[in-house]
Steps between C-alpha positions, in 0.01 A plus 500: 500500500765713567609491126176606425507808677816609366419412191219739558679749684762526172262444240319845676821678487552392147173668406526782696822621374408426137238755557674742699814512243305428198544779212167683470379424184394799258672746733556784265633876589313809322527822462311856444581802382356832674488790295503856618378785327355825480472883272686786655333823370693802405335803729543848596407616794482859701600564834515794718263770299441889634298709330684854337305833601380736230535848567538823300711800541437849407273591205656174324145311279631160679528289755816288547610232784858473359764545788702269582444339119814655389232705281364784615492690835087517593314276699607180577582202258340171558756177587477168486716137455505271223658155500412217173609175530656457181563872434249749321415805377338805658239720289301767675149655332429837502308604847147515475227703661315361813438869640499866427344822506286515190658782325877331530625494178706163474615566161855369580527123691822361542692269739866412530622226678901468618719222660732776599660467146277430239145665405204351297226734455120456473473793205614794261685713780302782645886692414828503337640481810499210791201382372613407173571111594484246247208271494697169453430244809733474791684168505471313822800299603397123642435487808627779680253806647530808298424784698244716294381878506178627298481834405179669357403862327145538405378834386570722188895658439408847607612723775201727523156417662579298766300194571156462652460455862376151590645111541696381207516120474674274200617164455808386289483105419858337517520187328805261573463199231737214573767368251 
């Protein structure tokens, strides 16, 4: 009897290690690729606005907000920053009326923008003078904040008759368009 059981007891360990050390059948390693992707957008952005302050001086026909704006020497010019991703360029439009005394005569519109070298402006100039800036876009370098001033002169080129007493409101669009 005692044959038998060791007969059983390696017969069991026969078995077991045929399973436990047995190559597993079909076994086979896979892999998967994992793709990333994704659109970055070229954008312009503004940072930092003020708004310039119109004002008039003496019997001069206009209203100006150009100091500061390496323009002028009346009011206050407008600022603002202007980064693009990928670079851009800078046109301005000629300001536009949201308030004035009726009988303001706004023959003349014209704004100048500067990055403290260059000048794009909105408009024929309202002179020969400063205001005579060439209407070509500013280019925007990538990436970097460019430090902006907006200057404005809205009226007619005369220096008799003053202006009319009253609130004086106009908007200049810049438009930064991405590279």
């Amino acid at each position: 009897m005692m044959n038998f059981r060791r007969l059983a007891l390696v017969s069991g360990l026969a078995v077991l290690s045929a399973v436990a050390f047995a190559p597993k059948a079909g076994a086979v390693q896979t892999t998967q690729d994992v793709t990333f992707g994704g659109s970055i957008v070229a954008s312009c952005t503004f940072t930092g606005t003020t708004a310039g302050v119109l004002a008039n001086q003496g019997s001069n026909a206009w209203v100006e907000g150009s100091n500061g704006g390496g323009i002028g020497n009346i009011g206050t010019a407008a600022s603002t920053t202007v980064k693009c991703t990928s670079g851009g360029q800078l046109a301005v439009s000629a300001p536009v009326k949201v308030a004035a005394p009726a009988t303001f005569v706004d023959t003349i519109k014209q704004a100048v923008v500067s990055d403290g070298t260059n000048y794009t402006s909105s408009s024929t100039p309202f002179d020969n003078t400063t205001w005579n800036q060439p209407t070509t876009a500013l280019t925007i370098p990538v990436n970097i904040n460019v430090p902006l001033k907006v200057s404005a002169v809205i009226g007619v080129n005369n220096t008799t008759g003053g202006v009319p007493v009253g609130t004086y409101t106009y908007k200049a669009t810049l438009t930064a368009t991405p590279n």
